[in-house]
C-alpha positions in Angstrom: 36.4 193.4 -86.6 37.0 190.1 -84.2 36.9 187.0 -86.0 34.6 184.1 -83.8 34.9 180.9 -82.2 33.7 177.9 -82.8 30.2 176.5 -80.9 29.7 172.8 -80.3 26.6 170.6 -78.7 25.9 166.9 -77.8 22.3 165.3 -76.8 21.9 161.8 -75.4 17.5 161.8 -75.7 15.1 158.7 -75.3 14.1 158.5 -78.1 16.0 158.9 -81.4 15.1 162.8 -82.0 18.9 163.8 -81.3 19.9 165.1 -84.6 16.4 167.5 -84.1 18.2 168.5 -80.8 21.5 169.4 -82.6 20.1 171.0 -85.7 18.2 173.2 -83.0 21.6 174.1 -81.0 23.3 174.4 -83.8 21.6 177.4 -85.6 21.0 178.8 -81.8 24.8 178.5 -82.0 25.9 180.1 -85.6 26.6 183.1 -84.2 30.0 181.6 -83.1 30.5 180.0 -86.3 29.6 180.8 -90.0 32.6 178.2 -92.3 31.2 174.7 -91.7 28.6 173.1 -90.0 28.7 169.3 -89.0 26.8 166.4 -86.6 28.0 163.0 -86.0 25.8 160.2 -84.6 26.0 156.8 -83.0 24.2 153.9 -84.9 24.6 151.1 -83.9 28.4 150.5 -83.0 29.2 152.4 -85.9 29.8 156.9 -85.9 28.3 158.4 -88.9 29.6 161.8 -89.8 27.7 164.4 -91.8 29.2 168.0 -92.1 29.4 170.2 -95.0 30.7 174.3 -95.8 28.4 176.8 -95.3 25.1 177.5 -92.6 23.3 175.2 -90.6 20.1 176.0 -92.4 21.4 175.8 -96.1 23.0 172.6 -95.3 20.9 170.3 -93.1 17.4 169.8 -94.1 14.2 166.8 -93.0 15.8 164.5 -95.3 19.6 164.3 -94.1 18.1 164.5 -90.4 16.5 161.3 -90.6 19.5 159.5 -91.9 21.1 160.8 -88.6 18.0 159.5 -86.3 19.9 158.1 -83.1 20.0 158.5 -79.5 23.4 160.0 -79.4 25.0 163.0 -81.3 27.5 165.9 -81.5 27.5 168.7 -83.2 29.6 172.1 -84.3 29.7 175.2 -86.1 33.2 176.5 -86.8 35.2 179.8 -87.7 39.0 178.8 -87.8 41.6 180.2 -85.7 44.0 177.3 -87.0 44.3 175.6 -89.9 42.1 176.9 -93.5 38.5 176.8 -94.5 38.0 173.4 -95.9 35.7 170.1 -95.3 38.3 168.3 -94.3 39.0 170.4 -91.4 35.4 170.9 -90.2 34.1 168.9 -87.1 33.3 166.7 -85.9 36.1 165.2 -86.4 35.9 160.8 -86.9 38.7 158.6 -86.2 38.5 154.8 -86.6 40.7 151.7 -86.8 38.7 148.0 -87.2 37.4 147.9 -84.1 37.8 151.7 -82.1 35.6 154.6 -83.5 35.4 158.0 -81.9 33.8 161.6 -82.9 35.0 164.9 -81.5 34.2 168.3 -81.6 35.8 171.2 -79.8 35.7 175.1 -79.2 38.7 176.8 -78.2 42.7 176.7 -78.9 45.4 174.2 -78.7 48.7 176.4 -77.9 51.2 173.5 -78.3 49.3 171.5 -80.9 51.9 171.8 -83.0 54.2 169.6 -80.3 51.7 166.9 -79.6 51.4 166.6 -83.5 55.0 166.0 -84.1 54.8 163.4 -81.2 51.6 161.5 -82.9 53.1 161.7 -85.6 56.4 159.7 -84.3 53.8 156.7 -83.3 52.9 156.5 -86.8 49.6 158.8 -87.1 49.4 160.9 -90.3 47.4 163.8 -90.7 44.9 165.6 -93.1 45.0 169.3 -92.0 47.1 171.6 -90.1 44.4 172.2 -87.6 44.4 171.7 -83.8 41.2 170.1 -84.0 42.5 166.9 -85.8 45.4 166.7 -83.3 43.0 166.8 -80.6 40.7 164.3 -82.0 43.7 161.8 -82.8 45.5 162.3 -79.1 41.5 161.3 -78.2 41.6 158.1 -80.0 45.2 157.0 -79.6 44.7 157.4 -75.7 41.2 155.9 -75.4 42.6 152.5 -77.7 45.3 151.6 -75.3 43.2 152.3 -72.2 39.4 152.0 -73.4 38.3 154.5 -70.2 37.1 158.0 -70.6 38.1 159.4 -67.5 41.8 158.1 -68.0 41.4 159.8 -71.9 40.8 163.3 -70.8 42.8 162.9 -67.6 46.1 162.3 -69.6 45.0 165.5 -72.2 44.4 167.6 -68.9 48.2 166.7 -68.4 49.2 167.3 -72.0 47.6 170.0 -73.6 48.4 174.0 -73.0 45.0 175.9 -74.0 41.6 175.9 -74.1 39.3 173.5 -75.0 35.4 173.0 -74.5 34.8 169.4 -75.9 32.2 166.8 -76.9 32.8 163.3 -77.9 31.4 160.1 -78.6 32.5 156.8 -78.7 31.1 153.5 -80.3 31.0 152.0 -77.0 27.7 154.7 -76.1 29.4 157.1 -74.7 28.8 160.5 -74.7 31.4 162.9 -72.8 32.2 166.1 -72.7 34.6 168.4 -70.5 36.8 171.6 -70.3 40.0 172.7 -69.6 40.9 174.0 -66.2 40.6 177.2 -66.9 37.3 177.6 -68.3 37.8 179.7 -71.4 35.2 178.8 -72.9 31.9 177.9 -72.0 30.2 175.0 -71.5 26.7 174.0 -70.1 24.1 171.0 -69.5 20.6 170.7 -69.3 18.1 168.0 -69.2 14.3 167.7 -70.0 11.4 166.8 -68.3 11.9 163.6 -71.2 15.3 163.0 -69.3 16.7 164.1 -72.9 20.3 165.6 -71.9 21.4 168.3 -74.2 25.2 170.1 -74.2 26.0 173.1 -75.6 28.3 176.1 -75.6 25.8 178.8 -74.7 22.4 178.5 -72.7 20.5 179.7 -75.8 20.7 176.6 -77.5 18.9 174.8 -74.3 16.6 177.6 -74.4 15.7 176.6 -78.2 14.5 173.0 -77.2 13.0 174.4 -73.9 15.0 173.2 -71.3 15.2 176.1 -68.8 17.0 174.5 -66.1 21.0 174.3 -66.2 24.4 174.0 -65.5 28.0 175.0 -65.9 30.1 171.8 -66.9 32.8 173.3 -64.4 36.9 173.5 -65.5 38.4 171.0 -64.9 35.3 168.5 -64.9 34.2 165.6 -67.3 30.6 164.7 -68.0 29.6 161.0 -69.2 26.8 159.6 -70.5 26.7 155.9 -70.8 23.7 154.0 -70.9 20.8 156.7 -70.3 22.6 157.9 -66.8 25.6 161.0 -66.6 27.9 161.4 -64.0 29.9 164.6 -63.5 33.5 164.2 -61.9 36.3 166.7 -61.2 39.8 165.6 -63.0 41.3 169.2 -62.4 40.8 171.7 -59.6 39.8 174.6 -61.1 41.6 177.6 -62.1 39.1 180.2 -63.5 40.2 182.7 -66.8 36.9 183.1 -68.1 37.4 185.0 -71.5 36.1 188.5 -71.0 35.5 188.5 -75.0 33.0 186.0 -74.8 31.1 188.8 -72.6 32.2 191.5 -74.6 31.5 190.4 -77.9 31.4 186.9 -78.8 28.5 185.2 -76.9 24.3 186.4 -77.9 23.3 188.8 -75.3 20.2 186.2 -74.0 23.5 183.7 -73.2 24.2 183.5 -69.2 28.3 182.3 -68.9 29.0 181.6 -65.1 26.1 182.9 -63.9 26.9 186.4 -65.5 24.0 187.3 -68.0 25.9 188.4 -71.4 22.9 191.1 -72.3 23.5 192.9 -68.3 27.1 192.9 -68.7 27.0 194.7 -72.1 24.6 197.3 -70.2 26.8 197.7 -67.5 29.8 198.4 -70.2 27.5 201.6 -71.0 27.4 203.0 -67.8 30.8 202.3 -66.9 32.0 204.3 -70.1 29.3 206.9 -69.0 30.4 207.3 -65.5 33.7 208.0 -66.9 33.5 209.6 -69.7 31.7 213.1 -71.0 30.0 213.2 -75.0 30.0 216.2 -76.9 27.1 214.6 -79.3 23.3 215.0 -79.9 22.7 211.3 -80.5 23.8 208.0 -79.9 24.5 205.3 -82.6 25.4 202.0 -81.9 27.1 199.8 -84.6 25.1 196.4 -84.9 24.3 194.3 -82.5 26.6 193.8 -80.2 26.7 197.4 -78.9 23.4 198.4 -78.8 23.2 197.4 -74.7 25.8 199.2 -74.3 24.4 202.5 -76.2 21.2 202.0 -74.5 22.6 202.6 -70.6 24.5 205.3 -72.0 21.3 206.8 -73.7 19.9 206.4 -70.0 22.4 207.8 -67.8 23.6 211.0 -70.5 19.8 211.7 -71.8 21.0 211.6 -75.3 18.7 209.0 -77.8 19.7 206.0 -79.4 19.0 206.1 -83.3 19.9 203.4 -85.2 21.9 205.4 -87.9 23.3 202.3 -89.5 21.6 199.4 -90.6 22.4 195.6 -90.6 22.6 193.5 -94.1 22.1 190.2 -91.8 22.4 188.2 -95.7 26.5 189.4 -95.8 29.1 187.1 -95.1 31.8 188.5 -92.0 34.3 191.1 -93.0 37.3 189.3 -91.2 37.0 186.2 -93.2 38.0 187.8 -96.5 40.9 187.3 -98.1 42.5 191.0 -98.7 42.2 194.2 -97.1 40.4 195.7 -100.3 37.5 193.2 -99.9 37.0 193.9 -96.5 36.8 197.4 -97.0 34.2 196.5 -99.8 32.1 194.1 -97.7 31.9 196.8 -94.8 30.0 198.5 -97.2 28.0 196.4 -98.1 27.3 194.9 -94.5 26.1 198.3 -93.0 24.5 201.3 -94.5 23.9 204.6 -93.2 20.4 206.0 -92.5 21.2 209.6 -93.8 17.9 211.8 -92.5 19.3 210.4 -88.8 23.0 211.2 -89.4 23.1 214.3 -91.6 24.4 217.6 -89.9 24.5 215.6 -86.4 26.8 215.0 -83.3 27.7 211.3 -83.4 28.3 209.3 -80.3 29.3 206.3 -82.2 29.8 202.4 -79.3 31.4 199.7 -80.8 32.6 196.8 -78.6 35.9 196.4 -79.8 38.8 197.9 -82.2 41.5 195.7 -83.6 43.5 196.4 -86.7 41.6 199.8 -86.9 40.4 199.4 -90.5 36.9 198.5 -89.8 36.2 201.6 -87.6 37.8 203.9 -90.1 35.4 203.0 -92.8 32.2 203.4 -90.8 33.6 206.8 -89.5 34.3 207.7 -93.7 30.4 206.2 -94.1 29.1 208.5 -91.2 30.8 211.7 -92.6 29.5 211.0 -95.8 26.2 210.7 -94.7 26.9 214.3 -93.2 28.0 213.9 -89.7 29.4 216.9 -88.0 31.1 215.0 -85.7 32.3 211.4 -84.5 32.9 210.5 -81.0 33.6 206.8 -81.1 33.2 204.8 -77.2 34.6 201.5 -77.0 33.5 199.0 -74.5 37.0 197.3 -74.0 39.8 198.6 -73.2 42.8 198.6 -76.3 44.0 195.2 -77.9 47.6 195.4 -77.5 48.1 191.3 -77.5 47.1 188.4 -80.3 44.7 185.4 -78.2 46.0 181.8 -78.3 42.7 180.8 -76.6 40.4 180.7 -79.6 39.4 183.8 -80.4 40.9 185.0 -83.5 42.6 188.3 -82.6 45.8 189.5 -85.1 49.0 189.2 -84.7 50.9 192.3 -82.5 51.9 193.9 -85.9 48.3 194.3 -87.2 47.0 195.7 -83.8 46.4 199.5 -83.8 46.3 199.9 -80.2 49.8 198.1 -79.5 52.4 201.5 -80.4 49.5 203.9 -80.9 48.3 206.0 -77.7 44.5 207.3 -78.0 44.8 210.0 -79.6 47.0 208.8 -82.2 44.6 206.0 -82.9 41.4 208.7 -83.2 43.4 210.3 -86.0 44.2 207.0 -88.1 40.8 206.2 -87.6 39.3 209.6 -88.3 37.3 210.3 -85.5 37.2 213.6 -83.4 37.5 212.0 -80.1 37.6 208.1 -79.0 37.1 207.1 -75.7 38.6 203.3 -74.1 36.8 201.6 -71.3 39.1 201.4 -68.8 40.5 197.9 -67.4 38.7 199.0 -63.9 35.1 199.6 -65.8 35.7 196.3 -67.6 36.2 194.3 -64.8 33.6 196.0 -62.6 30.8 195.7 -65.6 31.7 192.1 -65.8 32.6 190.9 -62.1 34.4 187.8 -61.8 37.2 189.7 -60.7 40.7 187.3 -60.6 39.0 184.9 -63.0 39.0 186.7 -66.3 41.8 185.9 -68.9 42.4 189.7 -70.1 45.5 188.5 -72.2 44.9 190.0 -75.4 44.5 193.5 -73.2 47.6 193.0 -70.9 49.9 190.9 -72.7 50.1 188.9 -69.6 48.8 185.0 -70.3 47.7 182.4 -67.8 48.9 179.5 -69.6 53.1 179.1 -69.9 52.9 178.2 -73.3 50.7 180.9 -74.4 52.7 183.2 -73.2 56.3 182.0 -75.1 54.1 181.5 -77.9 53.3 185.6 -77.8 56.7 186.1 -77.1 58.2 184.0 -80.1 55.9 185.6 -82.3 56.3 189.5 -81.6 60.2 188.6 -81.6 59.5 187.4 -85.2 57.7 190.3 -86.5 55.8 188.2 -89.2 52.9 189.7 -91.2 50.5 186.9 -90.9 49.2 185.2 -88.1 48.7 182.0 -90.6 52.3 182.3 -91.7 53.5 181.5 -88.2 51.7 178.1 -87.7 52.9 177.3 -91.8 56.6 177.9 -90.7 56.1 175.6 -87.2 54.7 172.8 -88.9 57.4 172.2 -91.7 
């Protein structure tokens, strides 16, 4: 199971409705981010922060929204790929001095984070967390008090930072900006009203929730300013296009378009890809929940076998790849999906999941399935193997806790317990997505379009460590 990103939004609006805007985004957005929800607003010259641990909905309410009323905002939802779980560390971040205040919020990765740190720290900053996010939000403000211009703010972090990064910010000079790294990781869009209410977010869904239907991609390489009711959009960077393919894959919801690609059609087209190359010996098809089920329905349509769901969704269950040990995942797998028995017993499974990482997941819905009385598993997976960690924000294990990475097939379908598992191939994936020469497939090839990224990857499969975490503990000392 793939831990997620993080998803971030800003609103500039007419009136002073844009902490509605956010709170809309930003549960349009939890997919992408279940440890800590925040906004921070202008009013006035003066940032106000409000974030707290947990959902969007069990957090923000009427009451804490109308202490945020303002014409400017940011937002964010974040799972960790850096750092730990704690309020501290969730965004937006605020930094402030007597008379320079700025808010940030960003989805994505910081490769050398650690560097610029140790350099901010030399000028005499100090810092709370060991997360990339504070860095990020400090190199912000320490750039944008000696030179009090946006533009010349994210130029200098196009020229300093190895990663990816989809950012919002605001100032308490009235500005609103947001831009992304070169490459595009991560997405980023823009959309405005017929109010002239402009709204950022990280997926199209969360314009479609305050019904703006018109939009576009912030491009890489590209900042957007708001500053006094008007935006201008200007290219810093000539672009260099890695989209993620995760983010079509897996991360982002299926009504999302990224670059022009809608997420639900590419997950269809995964299915027939896997169809076209693949045979199953099975009498029905069973996706695992949700991300798969697109996928499972082209395959139902091109082999004539029926999708059933066979395992049901406990949508109330925290993720299984934010628990602590193995032995509570395990249990929370359980406790996440159930088997519908009537549909499995004495039945040919074809089971599609979107992804496999450490293995242990799969393995325990297989045990679940046979339980329930399977006759047989066939498990069809819409990516090709993991063989590589990602240093791009998508939280993807270390080389040592990847299954794929000195396991061929087969030996993988017998750890896992299934009778037969089937890969995409690399072709299929990129043919299913399109955008071919601008997908970052790193965690898949090994092969990384940043420098540091890749002698990051290096470094760390040298080292052999256990724990991602531990890596970024033993850098920072």
């Amino acid at each position: 199971m793939l831990g997620e990103n993080c998803g971030i939004t800003g609103a500039y609006t007419i009136d002073k409705i844009a902490s509605y805007l956010l709170y809309n985004s930003l549960v349009a957005l939890q997919h992408r981010g279940q440890e800590a929800c925040g906004i921070a607003v202008l009013n006035g010259n003066e940032i106000i922060v409000d974030k707290s641990l947990g959902l969007v909905v069990n957090n923000f309410n009427l009451e804490r929204l109308e202490k945020l009323k303002s014409n400017l905002g940011i937002g964010h939802v974040r799972y960790s790929t850096t750092g730990t779980s704690s309020l501290s560390e969730a965004h937006p971040i605020h930094v402030k001095d007597k008379n320079v205040e700025i808010a940030l919020a960003f989805n994505g990765n910081i490769v050398n984070f650690l560097k610029i740190r140790k350099e901010l720290k030399e000028i005499g900053y100090s810092f709370e967390t060991n997360s990339d996010g504070e860095v990020l939000a400090k190199l912000f403000f320490d750039e944008y008090k000696r030179t009090g211009d946006v533009e010349k703010v994210v130029d200098s972090i196009f020229n300093k930072l190895d990663g990816a990064y989809s950012v919002v910010a605001l100032t308490n000079n009235e500005e609103f900006i947001a831009f992304r790294d070169e490459h595009g990781f991560r997405p980023l869009n823009f959309g405005i009203d017929n109010n002239g209410n402009i709204l950022i977010a990280s997926e199209t869904v969360a314009l479609d929730v305050n019904e703006i239907s018109n939009f576009q991609t912030i491009n890489p390489g590209e900042i957007f300013i708001v500053k006094d009711g008007n935006y201008k959009r200007k290219k810093l960077r000539d672009a260099k296009p890695t989209y993620c393919m995760f983010e079509y894959v897996y991360f982002s919801r299926p009504d999302s378009v990224f670059e022009n690609k809608v997420i639900y059609e590419v997950r269809y087209n995964l299915g027939k890809e896997l169809a076209k190359t693949y045979k199953p010996d099975a009498e029905i098809i069973v996706p695992v929940p949700d991300t798969s089920r697109p996928a499972a329905e082209a395959i139902s349509q091109m082999t004539g076998l029926p999708v059933v769901e066979g395992l049901i969704k406990n949508r109330y269950i925290g993720r299984t790849f934010i628990m602590p040990t193995q032995k509570e995942r395990d249990r929370n797998v359980k406790a996440k999906l159930n088997v519908v028995k009537s549909l499995i017993k004495d039945r040919k499974i074809l089971l599609i999941d979107d992804s496999i990482v450490r293995g242990t997941t799969m393995k325990r819905i297989i045990e679940m399935l046979r339980k329930a009385g399977a006759k047989r598993v066939e498990v069809w997976i819409t990516c090709p193997p993991i063989i590589s960690p990602c240093f791009y924000g998508i939280d993807i294990a270390i080389h040592g806790e990847l299954i794929a990475l000195n396991k061929n097939v087969e030996e993988i379908a017998k750890e896992i317990g299934a009778d037969k598992l089937c890969y995409q191939t690399m072709e299929g994936l990129i043919r299913a997505i399109g955008h071919e020469n601008k997908l970052c497939l790193g965690c898949l090839t090994g092969n990384y379009p940043t420098k540091q990224a890749q002698i990051l990857s290096d470094e760390m499969k040298n080292k052999e460590l256990k724990e991602r975490s531990r890596y970024w503990e033993i850098e920072a000392r």
